[in-house]
N, CA and C atoms of all chains as a GROMACS GRO file, in nm:
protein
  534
    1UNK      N    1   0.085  -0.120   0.000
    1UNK     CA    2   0.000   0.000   0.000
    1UNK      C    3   0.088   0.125   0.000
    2UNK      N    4   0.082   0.182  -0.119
    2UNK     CA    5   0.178   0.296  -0.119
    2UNK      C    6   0.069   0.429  -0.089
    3UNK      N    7   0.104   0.539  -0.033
    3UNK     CA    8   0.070   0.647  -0.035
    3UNK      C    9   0.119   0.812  -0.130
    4UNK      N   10   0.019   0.836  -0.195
    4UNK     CA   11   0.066   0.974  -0.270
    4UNK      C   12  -0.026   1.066  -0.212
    5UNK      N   13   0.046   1.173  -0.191
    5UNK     CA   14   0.006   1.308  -0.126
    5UNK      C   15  -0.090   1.394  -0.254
    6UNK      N   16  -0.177   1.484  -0.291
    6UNK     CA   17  -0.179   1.565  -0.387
    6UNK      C   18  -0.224   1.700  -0.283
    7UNK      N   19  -0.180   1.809  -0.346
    7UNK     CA   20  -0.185   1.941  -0.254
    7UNK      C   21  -0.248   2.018  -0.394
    8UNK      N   22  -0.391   2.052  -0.344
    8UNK     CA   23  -0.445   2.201  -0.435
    8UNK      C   24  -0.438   2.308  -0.390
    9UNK      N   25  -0.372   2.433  -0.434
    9UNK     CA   26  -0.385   2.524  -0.392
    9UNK      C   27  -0.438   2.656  -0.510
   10UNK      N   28  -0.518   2.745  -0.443
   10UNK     CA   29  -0.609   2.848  -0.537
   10UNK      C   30  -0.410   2.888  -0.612
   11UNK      N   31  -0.432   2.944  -0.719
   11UNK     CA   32  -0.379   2.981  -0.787
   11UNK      C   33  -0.346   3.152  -0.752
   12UNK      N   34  -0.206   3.163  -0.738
   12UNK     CA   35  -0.196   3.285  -0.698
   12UNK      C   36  -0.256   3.448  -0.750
   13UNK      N   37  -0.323   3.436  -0.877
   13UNK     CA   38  -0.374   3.571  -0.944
   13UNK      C   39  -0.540   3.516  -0.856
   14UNK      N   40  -0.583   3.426  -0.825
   14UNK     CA   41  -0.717   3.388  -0.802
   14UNK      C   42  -0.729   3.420  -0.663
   15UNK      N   43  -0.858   3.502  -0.628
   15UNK     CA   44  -0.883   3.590  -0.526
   15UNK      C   45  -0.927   3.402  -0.403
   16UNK      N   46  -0.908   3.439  -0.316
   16UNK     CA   47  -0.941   3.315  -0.212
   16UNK      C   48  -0.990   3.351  -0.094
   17UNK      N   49  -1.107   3.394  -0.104
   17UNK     CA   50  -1.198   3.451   0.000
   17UNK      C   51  -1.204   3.357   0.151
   18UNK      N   52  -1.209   3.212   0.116
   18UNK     CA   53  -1.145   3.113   0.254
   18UNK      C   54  -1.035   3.167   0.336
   19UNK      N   55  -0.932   3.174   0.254
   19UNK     CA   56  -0.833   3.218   0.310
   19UNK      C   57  -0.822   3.426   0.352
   20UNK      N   58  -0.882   3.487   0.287
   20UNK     CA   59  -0.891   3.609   0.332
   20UNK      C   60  -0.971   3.571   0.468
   21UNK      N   61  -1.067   3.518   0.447
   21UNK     CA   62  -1.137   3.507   0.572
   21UNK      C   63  -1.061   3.502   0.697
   22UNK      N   64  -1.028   3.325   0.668
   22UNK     CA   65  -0.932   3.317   0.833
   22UNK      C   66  -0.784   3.395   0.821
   23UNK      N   67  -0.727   3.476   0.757
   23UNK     CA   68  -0.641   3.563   0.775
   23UNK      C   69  -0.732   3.661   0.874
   24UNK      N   70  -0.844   3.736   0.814
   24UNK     CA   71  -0.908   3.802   0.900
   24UNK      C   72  -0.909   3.767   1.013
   25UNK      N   73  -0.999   3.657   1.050
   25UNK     CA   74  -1.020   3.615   1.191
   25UNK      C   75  -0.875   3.541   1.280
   26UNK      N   76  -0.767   3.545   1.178
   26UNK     CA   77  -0.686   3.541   1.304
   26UNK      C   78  -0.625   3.641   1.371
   27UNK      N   79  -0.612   3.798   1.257
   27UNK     CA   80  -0.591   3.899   1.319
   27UNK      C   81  -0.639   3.942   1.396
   28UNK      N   82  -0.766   3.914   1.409
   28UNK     CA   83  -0.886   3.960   1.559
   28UNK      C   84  -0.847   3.880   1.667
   29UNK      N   85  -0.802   3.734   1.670
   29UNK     CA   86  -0.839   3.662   1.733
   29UNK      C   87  -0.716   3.668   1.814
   30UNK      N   88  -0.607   3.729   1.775
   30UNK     CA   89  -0.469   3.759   1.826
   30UNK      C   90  -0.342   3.737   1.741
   31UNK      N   91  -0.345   3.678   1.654
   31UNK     CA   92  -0.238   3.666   1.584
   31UNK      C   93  -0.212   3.734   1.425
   32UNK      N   94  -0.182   3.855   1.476
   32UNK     CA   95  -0.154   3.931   1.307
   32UNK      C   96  -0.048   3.951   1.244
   33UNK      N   97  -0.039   3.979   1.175
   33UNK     CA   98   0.078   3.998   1.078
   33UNK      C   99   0.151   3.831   1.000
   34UNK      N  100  -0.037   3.756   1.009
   34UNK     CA  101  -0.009   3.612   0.951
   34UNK      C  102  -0.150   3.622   0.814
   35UNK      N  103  -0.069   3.599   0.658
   35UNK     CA  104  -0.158   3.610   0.523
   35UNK      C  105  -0.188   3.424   0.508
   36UNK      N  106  -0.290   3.443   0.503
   36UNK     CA  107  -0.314   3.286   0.456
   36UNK      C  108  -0.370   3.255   0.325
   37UNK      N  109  -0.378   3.132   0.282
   37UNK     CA  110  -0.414   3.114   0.191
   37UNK      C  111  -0.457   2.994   0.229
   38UNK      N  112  -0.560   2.902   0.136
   38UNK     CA  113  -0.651   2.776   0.173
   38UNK      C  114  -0.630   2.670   0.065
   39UNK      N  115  -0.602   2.599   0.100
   39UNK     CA  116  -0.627   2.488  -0.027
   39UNK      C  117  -0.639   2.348   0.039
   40UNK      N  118  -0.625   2.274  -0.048
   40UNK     CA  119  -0.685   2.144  -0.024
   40UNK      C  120  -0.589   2.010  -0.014
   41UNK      N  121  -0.588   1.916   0.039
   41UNK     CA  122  -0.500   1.820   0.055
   41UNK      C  123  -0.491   1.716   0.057
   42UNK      N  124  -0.529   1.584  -0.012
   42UNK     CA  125  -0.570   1.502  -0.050
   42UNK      C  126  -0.458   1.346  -0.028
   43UNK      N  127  -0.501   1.273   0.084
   43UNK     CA  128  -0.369   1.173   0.124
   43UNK      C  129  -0.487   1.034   0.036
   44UNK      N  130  -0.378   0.970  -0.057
   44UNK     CA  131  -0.407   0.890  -0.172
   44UNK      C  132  -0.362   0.718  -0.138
   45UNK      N  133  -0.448   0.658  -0.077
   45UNK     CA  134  -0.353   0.552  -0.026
   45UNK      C  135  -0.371   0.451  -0.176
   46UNK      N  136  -0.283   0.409  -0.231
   46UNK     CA  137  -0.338   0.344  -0.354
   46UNK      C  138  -0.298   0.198  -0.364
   47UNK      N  139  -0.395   0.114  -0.389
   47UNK     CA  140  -0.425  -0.033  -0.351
   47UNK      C  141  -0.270  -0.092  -0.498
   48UNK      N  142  -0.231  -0.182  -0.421
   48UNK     CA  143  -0.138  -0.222  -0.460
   48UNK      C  144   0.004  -0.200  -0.515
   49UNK      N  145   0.096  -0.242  -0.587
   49UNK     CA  146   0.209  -0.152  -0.612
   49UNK      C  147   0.219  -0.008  -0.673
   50UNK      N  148   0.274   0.080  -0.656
   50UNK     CA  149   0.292   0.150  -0.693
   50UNK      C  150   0.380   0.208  -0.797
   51UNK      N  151   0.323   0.096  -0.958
   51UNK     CA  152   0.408   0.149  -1.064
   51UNK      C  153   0.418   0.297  -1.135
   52UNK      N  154   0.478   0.321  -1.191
   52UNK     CA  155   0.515   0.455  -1.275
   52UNK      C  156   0.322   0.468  -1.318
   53UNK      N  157   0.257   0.363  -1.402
   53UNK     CA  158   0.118   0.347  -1.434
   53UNK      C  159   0.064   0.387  -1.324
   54UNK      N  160   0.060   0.370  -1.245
   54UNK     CA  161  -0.021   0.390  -1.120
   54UNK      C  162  -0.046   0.544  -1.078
   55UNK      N  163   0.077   0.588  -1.068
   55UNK     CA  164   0.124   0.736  -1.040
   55UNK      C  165   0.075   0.825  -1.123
   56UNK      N  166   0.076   0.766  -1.326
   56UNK     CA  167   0.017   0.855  -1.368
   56UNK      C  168  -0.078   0.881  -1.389
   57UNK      N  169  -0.195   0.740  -1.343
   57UNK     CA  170  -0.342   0.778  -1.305
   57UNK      C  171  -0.359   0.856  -1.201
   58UNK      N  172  -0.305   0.865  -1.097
   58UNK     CA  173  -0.324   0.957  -0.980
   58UNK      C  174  -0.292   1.078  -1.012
   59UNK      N  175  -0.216   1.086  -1.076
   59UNK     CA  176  -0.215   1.254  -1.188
   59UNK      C  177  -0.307   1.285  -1.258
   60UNK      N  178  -0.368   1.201  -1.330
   60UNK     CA  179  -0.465   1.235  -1.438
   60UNK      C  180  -0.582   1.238  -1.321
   61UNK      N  181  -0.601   1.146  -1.216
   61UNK     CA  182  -0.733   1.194  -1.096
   61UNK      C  183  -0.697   1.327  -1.116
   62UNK      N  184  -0.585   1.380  -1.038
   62UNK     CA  185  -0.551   1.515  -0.965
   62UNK      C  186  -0.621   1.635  -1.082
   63UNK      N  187  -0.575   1.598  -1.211
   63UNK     CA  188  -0.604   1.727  -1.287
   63UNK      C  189  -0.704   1.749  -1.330
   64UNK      N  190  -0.751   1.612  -1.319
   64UNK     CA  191  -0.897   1.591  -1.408
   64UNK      C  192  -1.044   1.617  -1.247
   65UNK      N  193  -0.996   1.611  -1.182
   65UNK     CA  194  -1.124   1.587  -1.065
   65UNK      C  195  -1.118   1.648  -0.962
   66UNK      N  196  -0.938   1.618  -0.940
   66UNK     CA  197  -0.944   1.732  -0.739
   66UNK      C  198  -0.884   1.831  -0.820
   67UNK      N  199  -0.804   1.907  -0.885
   67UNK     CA  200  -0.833   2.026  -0.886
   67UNK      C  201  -0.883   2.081  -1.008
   68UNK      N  202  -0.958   2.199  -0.964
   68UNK     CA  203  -0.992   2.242  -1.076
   68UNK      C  204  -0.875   2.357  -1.164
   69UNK      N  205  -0.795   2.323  -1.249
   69UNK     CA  206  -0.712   2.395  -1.282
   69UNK      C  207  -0.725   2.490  -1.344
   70UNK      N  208  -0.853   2.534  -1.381
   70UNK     CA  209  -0.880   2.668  -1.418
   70UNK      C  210  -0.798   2.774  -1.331
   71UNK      N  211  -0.839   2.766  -1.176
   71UNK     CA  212  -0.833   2.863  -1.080
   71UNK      C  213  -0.782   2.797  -0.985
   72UNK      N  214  -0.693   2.638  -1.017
   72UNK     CA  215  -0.598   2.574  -0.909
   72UNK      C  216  -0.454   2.539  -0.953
   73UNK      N  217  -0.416   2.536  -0.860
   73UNK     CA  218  -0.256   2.455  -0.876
   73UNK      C  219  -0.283   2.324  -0.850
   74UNK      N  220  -0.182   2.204  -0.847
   74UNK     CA  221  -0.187   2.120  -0.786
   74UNK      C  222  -0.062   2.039  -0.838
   75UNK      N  223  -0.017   2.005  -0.673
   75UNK     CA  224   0.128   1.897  -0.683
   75UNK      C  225   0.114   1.726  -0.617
   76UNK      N  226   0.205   1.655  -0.707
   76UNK     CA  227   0.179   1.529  -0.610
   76UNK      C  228   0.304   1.462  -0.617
   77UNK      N  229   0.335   1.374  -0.491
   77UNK     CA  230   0.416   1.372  -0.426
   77UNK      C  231   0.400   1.244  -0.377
   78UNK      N  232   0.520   1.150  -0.370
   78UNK     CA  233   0.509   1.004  -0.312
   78UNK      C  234   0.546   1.052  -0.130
   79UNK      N  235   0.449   1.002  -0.086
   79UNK     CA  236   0.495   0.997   0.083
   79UNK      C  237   0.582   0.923   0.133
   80UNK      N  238   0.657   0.948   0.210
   80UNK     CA  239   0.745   0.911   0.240
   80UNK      C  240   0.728   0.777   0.304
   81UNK      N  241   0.800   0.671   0.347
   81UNK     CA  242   0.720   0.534   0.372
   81UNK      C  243   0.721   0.567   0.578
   82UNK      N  244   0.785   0.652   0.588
   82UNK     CA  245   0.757   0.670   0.763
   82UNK      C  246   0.629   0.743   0.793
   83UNK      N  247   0.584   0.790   0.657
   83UNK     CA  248   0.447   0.909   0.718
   83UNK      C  249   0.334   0.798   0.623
   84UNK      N  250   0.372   0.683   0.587
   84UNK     CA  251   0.317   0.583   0.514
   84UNK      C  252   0.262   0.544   0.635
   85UNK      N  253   0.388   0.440   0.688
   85UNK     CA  254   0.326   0.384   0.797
   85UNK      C  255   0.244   0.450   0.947
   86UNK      N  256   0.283   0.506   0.983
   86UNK     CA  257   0.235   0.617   1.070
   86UNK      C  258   0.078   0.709   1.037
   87UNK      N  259   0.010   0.664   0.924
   87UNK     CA  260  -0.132   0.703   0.882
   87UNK      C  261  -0.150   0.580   0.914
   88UNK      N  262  -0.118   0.434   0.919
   88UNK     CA  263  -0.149   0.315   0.840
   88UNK      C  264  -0.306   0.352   0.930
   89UNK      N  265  -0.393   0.287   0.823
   89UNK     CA  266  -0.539   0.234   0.926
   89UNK      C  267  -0.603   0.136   0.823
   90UNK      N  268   0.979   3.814   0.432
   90UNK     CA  269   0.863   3.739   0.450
   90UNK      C  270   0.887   3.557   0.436
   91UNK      N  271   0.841   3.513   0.541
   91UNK     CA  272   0.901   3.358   0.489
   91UNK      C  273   0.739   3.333   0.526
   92UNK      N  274   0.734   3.192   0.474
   92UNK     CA  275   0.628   3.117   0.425
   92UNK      C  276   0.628   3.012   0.526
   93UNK      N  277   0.550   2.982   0.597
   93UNK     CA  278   0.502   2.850   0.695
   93UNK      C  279   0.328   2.745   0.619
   94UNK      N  280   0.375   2.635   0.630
   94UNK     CA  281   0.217   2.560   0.596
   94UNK      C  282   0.224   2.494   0.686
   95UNK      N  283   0.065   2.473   0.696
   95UNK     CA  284   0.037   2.376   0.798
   95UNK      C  285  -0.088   2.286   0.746
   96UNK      N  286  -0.078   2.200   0.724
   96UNK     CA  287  -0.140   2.093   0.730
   96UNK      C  288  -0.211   2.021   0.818
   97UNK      N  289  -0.391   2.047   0.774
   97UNK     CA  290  -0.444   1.957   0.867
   97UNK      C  291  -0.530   1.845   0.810
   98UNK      N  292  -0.525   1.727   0.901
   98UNK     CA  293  -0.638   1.604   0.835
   98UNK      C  294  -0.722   1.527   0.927
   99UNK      N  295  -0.791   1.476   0.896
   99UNK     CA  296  -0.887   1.401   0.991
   99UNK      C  297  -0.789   1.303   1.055
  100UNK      N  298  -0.795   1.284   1.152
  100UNK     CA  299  -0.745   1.191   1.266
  100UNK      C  300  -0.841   1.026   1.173
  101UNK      N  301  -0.692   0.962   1.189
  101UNK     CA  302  -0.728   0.855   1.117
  101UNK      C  303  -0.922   0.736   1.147
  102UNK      N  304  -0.885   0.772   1.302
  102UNK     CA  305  -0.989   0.723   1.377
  102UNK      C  306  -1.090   0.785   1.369
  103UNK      N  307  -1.144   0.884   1.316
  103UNK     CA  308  -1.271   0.971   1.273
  103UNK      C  309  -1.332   0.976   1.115
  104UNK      N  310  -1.400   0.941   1.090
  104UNK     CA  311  -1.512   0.939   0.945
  104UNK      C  312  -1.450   1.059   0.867
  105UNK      N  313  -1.464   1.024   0.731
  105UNK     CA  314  -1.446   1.157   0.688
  105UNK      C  315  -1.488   1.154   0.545
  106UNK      N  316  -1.619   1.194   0.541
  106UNK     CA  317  -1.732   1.179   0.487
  106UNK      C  318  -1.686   1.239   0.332
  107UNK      N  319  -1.605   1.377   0.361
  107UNK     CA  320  -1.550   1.432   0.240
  107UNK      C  321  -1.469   1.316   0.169
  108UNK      N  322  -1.361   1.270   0.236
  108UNK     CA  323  -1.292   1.152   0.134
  108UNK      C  324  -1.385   1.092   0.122
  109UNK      N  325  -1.450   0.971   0.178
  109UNK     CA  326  -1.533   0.908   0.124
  109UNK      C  327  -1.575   0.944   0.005
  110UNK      N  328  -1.672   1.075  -0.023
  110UNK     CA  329  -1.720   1.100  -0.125
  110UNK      C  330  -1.606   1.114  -0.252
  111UNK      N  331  -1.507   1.172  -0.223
  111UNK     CA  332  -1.397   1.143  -0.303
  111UNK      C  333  -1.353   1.006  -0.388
  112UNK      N  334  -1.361   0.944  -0.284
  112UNK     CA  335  -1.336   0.776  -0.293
  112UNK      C  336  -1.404   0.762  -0.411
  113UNK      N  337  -1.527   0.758  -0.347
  113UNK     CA  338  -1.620   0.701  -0.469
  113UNK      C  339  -1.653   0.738  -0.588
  114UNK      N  340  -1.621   0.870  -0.632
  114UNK     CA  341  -1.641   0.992  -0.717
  114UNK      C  342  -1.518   0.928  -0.840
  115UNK      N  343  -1.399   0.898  -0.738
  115UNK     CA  344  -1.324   0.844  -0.833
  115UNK      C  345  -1.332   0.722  -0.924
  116UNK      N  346  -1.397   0.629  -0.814
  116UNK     CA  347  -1.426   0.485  -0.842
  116UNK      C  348  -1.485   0.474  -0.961
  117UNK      N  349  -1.607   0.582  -0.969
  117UNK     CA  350  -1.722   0.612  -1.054
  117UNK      C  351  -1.651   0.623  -1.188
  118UNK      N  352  -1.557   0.697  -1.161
  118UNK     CA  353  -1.501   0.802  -1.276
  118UNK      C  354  -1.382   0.768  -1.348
  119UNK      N  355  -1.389   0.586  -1.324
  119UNK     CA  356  -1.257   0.534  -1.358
  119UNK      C  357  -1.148   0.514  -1.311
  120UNK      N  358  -1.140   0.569  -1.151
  120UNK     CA  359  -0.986   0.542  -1.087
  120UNK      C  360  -1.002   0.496  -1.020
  121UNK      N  361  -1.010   0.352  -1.020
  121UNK     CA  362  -1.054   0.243  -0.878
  121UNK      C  363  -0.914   0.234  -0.812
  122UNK      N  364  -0.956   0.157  -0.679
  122UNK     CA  365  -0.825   0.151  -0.624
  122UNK      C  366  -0.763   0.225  -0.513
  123UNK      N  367  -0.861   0.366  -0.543
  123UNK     CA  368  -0.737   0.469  -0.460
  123UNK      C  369  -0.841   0.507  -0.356
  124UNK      N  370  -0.753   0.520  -0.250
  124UNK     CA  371  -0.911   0.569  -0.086
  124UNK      C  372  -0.842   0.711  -0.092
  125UNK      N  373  -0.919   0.776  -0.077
  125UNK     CA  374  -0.882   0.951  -0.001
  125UNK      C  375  -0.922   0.979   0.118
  126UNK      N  376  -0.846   1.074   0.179
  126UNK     CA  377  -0.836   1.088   0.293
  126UNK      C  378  -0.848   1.264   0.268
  127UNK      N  379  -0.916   1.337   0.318
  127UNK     CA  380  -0.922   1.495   0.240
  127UNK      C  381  -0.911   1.611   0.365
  128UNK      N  382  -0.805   1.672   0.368
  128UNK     CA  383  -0.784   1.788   0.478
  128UNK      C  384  -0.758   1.894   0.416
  129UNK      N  385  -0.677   2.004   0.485
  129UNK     CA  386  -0.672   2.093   0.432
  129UNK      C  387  -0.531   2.198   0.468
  130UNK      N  388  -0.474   2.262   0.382
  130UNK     CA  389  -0.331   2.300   0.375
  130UNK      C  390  -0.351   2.457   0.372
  131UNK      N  391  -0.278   2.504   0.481
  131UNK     CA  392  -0.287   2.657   0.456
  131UNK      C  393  -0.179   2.672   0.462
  132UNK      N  394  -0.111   2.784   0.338
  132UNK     CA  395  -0.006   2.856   0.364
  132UNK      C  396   0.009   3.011   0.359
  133UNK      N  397   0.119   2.973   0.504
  133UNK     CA  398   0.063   3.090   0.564
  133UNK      C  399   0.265   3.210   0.550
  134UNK      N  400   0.213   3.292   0.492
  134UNK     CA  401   0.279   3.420   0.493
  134UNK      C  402   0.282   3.521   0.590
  135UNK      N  403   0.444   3.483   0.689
  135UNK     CA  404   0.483   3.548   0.816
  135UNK      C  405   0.533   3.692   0.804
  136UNK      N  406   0.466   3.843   0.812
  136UNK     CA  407   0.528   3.912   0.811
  136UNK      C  408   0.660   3.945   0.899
  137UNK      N  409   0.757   4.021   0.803
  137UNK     CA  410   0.891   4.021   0.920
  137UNK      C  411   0.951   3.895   0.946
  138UNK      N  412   1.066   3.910   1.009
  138UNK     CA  413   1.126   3.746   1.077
  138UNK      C  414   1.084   3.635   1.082
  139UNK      N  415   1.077   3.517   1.031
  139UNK     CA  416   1.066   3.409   1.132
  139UNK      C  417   1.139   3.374   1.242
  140UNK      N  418   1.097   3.436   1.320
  140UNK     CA  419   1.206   3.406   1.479
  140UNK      C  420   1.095   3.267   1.504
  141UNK      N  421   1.194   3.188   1.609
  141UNK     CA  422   1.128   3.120   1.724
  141UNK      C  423   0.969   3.134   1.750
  142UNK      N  424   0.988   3.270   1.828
  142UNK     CA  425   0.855   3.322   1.863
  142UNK      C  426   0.760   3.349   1.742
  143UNK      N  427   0.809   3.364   1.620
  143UNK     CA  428   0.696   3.395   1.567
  143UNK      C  429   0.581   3.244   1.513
  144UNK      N  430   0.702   3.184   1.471
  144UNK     CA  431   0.663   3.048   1.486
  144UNK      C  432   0.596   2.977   1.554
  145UNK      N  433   0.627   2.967   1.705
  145UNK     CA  434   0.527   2.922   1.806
  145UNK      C  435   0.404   2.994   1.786
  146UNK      N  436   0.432   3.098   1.741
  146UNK     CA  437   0.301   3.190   1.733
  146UNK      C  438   0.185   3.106   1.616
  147UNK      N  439   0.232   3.050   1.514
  147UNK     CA  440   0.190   3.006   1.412
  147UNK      C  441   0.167   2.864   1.462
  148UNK      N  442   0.215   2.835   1.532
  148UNK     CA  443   0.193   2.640   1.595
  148UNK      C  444   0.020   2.722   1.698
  149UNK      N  445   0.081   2.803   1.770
  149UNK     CA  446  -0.072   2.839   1.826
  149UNK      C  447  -0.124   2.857   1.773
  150UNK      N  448  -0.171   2.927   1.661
  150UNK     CA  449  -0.278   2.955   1.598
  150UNK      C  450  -0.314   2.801   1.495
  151UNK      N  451  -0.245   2.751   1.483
  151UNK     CA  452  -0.305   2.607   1.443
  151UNK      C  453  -0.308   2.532   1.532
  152UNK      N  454  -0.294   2.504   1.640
  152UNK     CA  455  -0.366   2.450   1.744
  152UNK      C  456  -0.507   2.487   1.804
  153UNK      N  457  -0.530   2.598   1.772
  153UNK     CA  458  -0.622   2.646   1.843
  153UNK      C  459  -0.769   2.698   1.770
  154UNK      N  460  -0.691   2.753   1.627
  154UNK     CA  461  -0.796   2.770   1.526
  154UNK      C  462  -0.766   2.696   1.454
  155UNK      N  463  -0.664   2.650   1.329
  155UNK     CA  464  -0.701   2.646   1.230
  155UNK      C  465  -0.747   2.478   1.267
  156UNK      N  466  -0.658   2.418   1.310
  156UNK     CA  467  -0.751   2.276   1.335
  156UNK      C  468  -0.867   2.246   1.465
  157UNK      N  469  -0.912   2.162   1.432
  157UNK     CA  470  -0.967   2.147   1.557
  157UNK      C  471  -0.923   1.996   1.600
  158UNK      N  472  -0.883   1.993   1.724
  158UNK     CA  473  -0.750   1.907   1.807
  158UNK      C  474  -0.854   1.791   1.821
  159UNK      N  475  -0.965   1.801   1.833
  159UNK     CA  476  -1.034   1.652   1.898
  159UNK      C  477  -1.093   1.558   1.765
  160UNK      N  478  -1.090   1.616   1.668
  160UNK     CA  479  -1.130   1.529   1.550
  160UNK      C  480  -0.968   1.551   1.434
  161UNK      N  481  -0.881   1.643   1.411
  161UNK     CA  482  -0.770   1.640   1.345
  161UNK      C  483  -0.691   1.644   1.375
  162UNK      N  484  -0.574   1.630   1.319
  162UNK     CA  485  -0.402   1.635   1.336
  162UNK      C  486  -0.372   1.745   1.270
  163UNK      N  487  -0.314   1.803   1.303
  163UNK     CA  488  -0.229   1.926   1.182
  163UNK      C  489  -0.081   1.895   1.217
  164UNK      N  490   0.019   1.926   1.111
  164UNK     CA  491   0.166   1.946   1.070
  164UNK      C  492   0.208   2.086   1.077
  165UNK      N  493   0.307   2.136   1.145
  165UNK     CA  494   0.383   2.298   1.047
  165UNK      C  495   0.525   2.302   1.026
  166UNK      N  496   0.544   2.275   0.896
  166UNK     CA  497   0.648   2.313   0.812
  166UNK      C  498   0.700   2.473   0.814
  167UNK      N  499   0.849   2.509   0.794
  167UNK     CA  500   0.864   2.619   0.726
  167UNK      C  501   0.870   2.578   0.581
  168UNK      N  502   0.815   2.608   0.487
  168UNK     CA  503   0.840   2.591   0.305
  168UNK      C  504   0.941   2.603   0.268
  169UNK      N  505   1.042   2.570   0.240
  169UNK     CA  506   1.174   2.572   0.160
  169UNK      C  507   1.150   2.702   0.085
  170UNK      N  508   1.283   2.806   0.058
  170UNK     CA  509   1.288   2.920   0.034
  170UNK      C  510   1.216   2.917  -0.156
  171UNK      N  511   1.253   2.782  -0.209
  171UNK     CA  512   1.218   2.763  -0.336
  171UNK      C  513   1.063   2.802  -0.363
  172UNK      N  514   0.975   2.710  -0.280
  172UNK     CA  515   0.876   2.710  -0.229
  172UNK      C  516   0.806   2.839  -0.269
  173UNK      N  517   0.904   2.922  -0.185
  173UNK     CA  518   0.812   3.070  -0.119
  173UNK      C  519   0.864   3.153  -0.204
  174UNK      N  520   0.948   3.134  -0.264
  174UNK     CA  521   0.971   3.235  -0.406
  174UNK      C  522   0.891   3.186  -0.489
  175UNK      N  523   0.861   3.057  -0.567
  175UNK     CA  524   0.766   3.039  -0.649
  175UNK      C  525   0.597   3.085  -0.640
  176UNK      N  526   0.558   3.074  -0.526
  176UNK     CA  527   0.458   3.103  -0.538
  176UNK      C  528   0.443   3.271  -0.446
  177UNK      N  529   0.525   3.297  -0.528
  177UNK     CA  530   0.553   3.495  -0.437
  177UNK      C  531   0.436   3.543  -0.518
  178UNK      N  532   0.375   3.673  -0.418
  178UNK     CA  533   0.243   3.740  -0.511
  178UNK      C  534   0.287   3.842  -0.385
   0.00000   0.00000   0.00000
């Protein structure tokens, strides 16, 4: 059982009202002079080996479904096998 | 300005209705195989220094807001300088 990470994040010209938000509310809440931004994070546990094939369906998920790349980024990333085991469930 | 993320996800032991729906969305959609697990990544832009203190400052505020401790886990990274120049705005 291998694990791949994928990370969406709004695209930097793309306004991200989530993240304006809790930037806001953490400056109220006590902690300012912190800009946030929001995105999304997606832990991929994928059933059986993990060939090169495998990886590039989990790419084609990523671009095609979790993000929307109009107005997203998105990276993916093999996890490391200590933060592998350490999710295991 | 340096760049901190923090990463949060459902605590393995808690439902998480969003992957699920993920899961299956994929299944549907041709990418069997893969379970998701779906949290959420903020990166966060430290005005001034990253000292020590400002940092802890940023572990508190994700302890306290951005996750919530009894159903998630959160991570905080500083971003590699590469990182935080690429996605400069």
């Amino acid at each position: 059982m291998a694990r791949v990470v994928v990370e969406v994040m709004p695209k930097p010209e793309i306004l991200d009202p989530q993240g304006k938000a809790v930037t806001g509310a953490l400056a109220r809440l006590g902690f300012p002079g912190l800009t946030v931004r929001q995105g999304k994070r997606f832990e991929i546990d994928v059933d059986g080996d993990l060939t090169d094939e495998r990886l590039a369906e989990v790419n084609e998920a990523a671009e095609k479904l979790l993000a929307n790349t109009v107005i997203e980024t998105y990276t993916v990333h093999v996890a490391d096998e200590a933060q592998a085991d350490e999710g295991d469930r």
